[in-house]
N, C-alpha and C positions, 0 to 999 in steps of 0.2 A: 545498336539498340533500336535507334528509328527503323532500322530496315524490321527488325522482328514486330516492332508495333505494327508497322503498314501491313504487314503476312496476313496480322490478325484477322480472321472476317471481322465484320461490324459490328452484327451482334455480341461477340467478344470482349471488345471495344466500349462498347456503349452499356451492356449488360454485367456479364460476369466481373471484370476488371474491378466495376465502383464497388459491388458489392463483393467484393473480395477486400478491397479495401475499408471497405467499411466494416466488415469483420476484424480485420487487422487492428483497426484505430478503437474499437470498442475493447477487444480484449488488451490492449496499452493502456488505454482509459482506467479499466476496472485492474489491471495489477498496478498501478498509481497509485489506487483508491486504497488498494486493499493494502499495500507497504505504507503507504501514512498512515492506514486505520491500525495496523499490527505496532508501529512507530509509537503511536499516542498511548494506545493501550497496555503497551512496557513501559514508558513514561506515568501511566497511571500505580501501574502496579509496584514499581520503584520509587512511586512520591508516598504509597501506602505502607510500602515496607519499612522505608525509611522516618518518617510519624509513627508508627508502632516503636520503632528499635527505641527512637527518642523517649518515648516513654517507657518504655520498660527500661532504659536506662535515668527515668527521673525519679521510678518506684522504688529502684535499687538504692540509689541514693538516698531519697525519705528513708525506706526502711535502714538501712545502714547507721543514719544519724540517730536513731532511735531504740 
C-alpha cells in the first residue's frame, strides 16, 4: 500500500486524495443524519398513532358505559 501511495504524483497526493475524502466523510456524515432524522420521525409517528389508538379506545369505553 505505501509503495502505491509513493507511485502517486504529488498533486494526487496532496489534491484529489483529501477531496475525495472529503466527499466520502460528507456523504457518511449526511446518511447519519438522514437514518437518525427517518429514526425520530417513525418514533414520532408511532408516539401519534399510539395517543390516537388510546383515545379512541377511552371513547369506546365512555360510549359503551352509557
Amino acid at each position: 500500500m505505501a509503495e502505491l501511495w509513493k507511485s502517486l504524483p504529488s498533486w494526487v497526493r496532496n489534491i484529489v486524495v483529501p477531496i475525495l475524502v472529503l466527499i466520502i466523510a460528507w456523504n457518511l456524515i449526511w446518511f447519519v443524519v438522514g437514518a437518525v432524522a427517518s429514526l425520530v420521525g417513525f418514533l414520532i409517528k408511532a408516539l401519534v398513532l399510539v395517543g390516537v389508538a388510546a383515545g379512541v379506545v377511552i371513547l369506546v369505553k365512555k360510549a359503551a358505559k352509557s
